[in-house]
C-alpha positions in Angstrom: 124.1 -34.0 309.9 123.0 -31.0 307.8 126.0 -29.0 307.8 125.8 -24.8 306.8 127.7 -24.1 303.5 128.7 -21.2 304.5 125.5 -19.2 302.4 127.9 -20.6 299.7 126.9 -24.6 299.8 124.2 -24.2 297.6 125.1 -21.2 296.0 128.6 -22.2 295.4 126.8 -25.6 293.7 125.1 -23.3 291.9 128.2 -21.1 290.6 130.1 -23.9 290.0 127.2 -24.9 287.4 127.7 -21.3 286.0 131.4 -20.6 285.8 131.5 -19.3 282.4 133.1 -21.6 279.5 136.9 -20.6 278.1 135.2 -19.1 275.2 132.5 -16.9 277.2 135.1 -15.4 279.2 135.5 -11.4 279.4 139.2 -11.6 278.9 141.5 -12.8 276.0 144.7 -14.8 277.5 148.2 -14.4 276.1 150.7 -17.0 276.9 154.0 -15.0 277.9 156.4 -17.8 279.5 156.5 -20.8 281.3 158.3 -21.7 284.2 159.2 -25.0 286.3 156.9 -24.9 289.3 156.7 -21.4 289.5 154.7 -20.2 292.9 154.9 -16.2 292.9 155.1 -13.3 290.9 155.6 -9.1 291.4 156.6 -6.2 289.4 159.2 -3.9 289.6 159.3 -0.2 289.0 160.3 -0.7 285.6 157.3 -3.1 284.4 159.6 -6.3 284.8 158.7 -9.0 286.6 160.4 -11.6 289.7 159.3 -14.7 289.2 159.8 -17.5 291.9 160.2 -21.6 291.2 159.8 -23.6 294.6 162.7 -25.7 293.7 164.7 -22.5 294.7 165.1 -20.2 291.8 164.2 -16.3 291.4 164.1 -14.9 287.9 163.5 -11.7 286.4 161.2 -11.7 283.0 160.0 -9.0 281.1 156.7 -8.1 279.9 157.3 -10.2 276.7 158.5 -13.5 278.5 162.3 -13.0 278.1 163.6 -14.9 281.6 167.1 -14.1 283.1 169.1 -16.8 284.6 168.5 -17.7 288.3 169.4 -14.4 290.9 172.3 -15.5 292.7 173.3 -15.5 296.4 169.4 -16.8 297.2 168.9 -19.3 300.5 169.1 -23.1 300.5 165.5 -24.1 300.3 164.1 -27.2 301.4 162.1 -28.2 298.4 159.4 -31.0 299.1 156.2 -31.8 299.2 154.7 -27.9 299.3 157.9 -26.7 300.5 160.4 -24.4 298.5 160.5 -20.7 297.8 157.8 -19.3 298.6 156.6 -15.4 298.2 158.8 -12.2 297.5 157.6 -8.5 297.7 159.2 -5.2 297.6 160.0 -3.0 300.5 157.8 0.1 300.1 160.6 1.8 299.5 162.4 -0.2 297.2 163.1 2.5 294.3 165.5 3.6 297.1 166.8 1.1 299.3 166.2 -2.2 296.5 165.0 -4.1 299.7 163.2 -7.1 299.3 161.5 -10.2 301.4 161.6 -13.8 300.3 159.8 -16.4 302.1 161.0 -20.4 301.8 160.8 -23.2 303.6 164.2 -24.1 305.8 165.9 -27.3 307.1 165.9 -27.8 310.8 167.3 -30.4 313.5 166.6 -33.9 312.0 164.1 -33.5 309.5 162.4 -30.7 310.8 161.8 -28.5 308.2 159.4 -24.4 308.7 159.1 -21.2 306.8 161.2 -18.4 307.3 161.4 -14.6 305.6 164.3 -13.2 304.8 165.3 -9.4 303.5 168.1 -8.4 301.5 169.4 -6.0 298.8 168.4 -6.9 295.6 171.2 -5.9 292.7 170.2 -6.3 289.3 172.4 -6.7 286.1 171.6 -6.7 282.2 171.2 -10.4 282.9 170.0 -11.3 285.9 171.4 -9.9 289.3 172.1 -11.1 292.9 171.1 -10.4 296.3 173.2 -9.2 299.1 172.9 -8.3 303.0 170.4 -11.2 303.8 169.3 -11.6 306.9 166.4 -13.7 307.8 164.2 -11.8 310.2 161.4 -14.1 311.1 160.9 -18.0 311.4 158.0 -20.2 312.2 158.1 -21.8 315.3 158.7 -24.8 316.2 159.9 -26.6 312.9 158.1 -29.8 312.3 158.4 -32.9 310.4 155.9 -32.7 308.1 155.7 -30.4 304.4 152.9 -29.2 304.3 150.7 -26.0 305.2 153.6 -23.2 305.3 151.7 -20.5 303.8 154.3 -17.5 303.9 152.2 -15.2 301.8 154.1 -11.9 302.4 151.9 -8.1 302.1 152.9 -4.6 303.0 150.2 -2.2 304.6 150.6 1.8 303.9 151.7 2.0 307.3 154.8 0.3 306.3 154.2 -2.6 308.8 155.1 -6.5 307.4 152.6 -9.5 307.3 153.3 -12.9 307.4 150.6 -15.6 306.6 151.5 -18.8 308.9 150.3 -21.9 308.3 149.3 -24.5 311.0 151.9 -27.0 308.9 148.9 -30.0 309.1 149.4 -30.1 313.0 146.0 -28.1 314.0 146.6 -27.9 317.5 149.5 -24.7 316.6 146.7 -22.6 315.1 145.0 -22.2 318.5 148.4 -22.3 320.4 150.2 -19.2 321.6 153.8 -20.5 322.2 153.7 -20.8 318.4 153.7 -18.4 315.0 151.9 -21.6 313.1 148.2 -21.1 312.5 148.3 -17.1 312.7 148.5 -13.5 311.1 151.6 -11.6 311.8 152.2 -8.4 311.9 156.1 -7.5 312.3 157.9 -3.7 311.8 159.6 -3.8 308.1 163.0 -5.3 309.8 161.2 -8.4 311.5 160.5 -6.4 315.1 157.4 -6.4 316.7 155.4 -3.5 316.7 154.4 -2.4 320.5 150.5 -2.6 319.8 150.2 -5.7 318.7 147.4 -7.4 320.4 149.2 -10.0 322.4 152.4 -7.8 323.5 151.9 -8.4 326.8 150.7 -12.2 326.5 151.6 -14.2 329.0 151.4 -17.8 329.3 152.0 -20.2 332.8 154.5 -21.9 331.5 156.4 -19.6 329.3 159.1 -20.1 327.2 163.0 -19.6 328.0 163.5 -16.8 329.6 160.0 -15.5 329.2 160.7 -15.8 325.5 157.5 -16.7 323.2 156.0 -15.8 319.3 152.6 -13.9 320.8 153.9 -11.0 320.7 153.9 -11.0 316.3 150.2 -12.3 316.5 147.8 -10.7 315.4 145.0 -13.2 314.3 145.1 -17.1 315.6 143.0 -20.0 314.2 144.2 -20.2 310.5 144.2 -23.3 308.7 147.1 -22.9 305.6 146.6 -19.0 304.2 147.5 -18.5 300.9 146.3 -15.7 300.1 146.4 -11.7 302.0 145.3 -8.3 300.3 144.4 -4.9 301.7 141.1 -3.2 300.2 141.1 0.7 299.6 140.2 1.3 303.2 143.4 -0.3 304.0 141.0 -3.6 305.5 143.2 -7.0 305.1 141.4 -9.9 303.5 143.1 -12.9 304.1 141.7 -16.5 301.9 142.6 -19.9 303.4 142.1 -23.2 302.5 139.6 -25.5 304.7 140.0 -29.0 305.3 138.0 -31.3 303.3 135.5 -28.4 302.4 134.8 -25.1 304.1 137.3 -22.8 301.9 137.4 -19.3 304.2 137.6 -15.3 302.9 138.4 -14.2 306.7 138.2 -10.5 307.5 140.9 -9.8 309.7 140.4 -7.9 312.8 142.8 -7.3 315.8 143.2 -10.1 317.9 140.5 -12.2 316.8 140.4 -15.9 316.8 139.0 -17.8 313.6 138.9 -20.8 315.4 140.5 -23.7 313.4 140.6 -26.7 314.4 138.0 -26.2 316.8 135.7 -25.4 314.1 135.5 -25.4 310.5 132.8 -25.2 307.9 134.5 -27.9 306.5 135.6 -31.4 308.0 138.5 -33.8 308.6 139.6 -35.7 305.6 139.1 -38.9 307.6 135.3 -38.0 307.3 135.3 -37.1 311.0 132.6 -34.1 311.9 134.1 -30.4 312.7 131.7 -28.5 314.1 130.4 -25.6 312.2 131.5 -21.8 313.4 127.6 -21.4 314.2 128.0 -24.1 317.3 131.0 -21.6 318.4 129.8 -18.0 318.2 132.7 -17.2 320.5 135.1 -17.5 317.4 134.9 -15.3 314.4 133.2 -16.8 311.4 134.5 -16.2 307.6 132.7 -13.8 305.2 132.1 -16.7 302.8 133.3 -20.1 302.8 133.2 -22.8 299.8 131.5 -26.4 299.4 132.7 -27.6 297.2 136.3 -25.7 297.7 137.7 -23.5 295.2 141.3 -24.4 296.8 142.6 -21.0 296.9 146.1 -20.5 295.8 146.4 -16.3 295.5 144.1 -13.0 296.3 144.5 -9.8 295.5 141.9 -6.8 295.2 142.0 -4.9 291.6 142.3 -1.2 291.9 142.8 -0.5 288.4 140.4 0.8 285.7 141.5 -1.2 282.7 138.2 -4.3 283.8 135.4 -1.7 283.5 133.3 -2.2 287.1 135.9 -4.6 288.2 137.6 -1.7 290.7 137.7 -3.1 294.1 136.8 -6.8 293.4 139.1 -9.5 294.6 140.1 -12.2 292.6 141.2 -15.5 293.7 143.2 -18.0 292.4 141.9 -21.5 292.4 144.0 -24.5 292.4 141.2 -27.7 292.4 138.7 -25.3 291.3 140.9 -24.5 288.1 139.3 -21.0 288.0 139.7 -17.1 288.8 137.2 -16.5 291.0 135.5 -13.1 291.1 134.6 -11.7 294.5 132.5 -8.8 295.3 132.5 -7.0 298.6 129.8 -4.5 300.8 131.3 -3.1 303.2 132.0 -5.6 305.8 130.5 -8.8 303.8 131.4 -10.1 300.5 130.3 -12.6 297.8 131.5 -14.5 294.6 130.0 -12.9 292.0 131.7 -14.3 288.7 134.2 -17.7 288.0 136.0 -18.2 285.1 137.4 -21.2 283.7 140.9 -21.5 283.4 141.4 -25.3 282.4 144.7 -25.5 285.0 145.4 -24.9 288.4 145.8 -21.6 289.2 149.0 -20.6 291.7 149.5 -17.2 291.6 147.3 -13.9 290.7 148.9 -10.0 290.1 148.1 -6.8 288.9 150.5 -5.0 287.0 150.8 -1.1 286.9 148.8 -1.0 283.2 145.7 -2.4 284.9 146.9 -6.3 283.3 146.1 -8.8 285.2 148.7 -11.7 284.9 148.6 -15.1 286.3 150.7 -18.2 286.5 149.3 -21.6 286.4 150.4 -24.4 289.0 152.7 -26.9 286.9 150.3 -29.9 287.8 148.5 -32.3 285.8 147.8 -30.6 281.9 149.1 -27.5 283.5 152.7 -26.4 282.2 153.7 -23.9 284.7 152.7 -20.5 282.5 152.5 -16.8 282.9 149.8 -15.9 281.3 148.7 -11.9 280.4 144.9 -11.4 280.6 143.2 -8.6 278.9 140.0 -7.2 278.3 138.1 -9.1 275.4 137.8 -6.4 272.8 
């Protein structure tokens, strides 16, 4: 059948006939470090960097690629498959408190295996540093057997509230159930409560869980596939980028209690070749702003609010893992569109902005790619 790519089928074909060659790009790229399997990156207050490696190590590196040796007192990870440490953020008031989250993926019973966020105290030496006073304050539920799909992208709003991308861990059903956090947007108070106006607060399913016990109440968006990607715009609206099955990439505007729809529908289809009906055969659930065909396989988002990239100033970038690009995305009010790609020649894991208007990313150790941070400029 003729399926809808997403406005983005045959303009995406076109764009990815257009991404602009190494040598055409607008930005020089300076090589700074390289890491082994490195997944996340954020800066401090003092320009510094934490770096994460999914095999379970957090480092801090400098602006000139000088690494310290791995933070001590960090969680046992269960590294496989895409499993391992995940994200890490600061607290919004870190300068004062050093608070920070780190997300990972945790053993269970057997070989059960989720995501899980924990926050502690972040002390940091000459050489390196350790944290102290973890406590993990959220947990996907229920652990599963398989490795895949955790997500745990981690975001602050200026609200101070804590959100948690979810993945549905490659079991689809989750996404559209409510007895579990897999498949979802969470929203949680900055120690792991939940707030009292979240949408599904007062949720209640016939058979609940012990004791009337059940995840619904940090919901705050259902139908997700794996999101790897969440960013607020100036307006303070959250973007969050997912990757589709085998096509149908999403950009998803989130909005209170609204249902995306995955695995009922997809722009994309099941990697067995079996048909997913397209989000225009269910206008119940919310559609995405734009979706890919071929995918971009999004890795990271953020929205640039610097001023370094003349007219880049409220664009997104993406990161993009298959794709082996940054792509460039646009938005108009509540819609959006890929404007620009730009060929990175590796897959692409992780995408930041540091306070000089920088933009630094690291590649995904896969293939030619050797794990790097690279520092990207404007091309003078």
């Amino acid at each position: 059948m003729f399926r809808r790519f997403a406005s983005t089928s045959l303009l995406g074909l076109l764009l990815a006939f257009s991404v602009q060659a190494q040598d055409e790009r607008p930005f020089s790229v300076e090589p700074i470090a390289s890491f082994d399997e490195p997944w996340t990156l954020t800066f401090l207050p003092n320009g510094r960097m934490l770096v994460t490696e999914k095999k379970g190590n957090l480092r801090v590196v400098t602006k000139e690629g000088r690494q310290s040796p791995p933070i001590e007192g960090l969680p046992d990870v269960d590294y496989r498959g895409q499993g391992g440490l995940g994200d890490v953020i600061l607290h919004p008031d870190y300068a004062d408190n050093g608070i920070v989250y780190i997300s990972y993926a945790e053993a269970g019973i057997g070989d059960t295996r989720g995501a899980a966020v924990m926050r502690a105290v972040l002390e940091l030496g000459e050489r390196g540093g350790r944290i102290t006073d973890g406590e993990v304050i959220w947990r996907q539920y229920p652990k599963v057997l398989d490795d895949g799909h955790y997500g745990h992208r981690l975001a602050f709003d200026d609200e101070g509230y804590l959100w948690i991308s979810s993945g549905e861990r490659q079991k689809f059903t989750p996404a559209q159930d409510m007895q579990s956090n897999m498949g979802k947007i969470l929203r949680l108070e900055e120690d792991g409560s939940i707030p009292s106006d979240n949408p599904f607060v007062n949720y209640i399913e016939e058979e609940p869980l012990v004791d009337g016990v059940g995840p619904y109440g940090e919901v705050w968006t259902l139908g997700h596939r794996n999101p790897l990607g969440m960013a607020f715009d100036s307006d303070g609206q959250l973007w969050v980028i997912e990757m589709g099955p085998a096509g149908g990439d999403e950009l998803n505007r989130i909005v209170r209690g609204e249902n995306y729809g995955y695995p009922v529908v997809s722009n994309g289809d099941h990697y067995d070749g079996r048909d997913m009906p397209d989000h225009d055969a269910r206008p119940e659930f919310t559609a995405p702003v734009i979706s890919w065909t071929p995918v971009i396989s999004p890795g990271d988002f953020m929205i640039y609010g610097g001023d370094l990239f003349e007219g880049w100033q409220g664009d997104a970038l993406a990161a993009g893992l298959s794709s082996q690009a940054i792509v460039r995305i646009r938005f108009d009010g509540n819609d959006a569109s890929e404007v620009e790609r730009y060929d990175m020649g590796a897959r692409i894991r992780s995408i930041e902005e540091a306070p000089d208007g920088s933009i630094w990313v690291l590649e995904d150790e896969r293939g030619e790619s050797r794990g790097r941070l690279l520092k990207l400029t404007p091309r003078s």
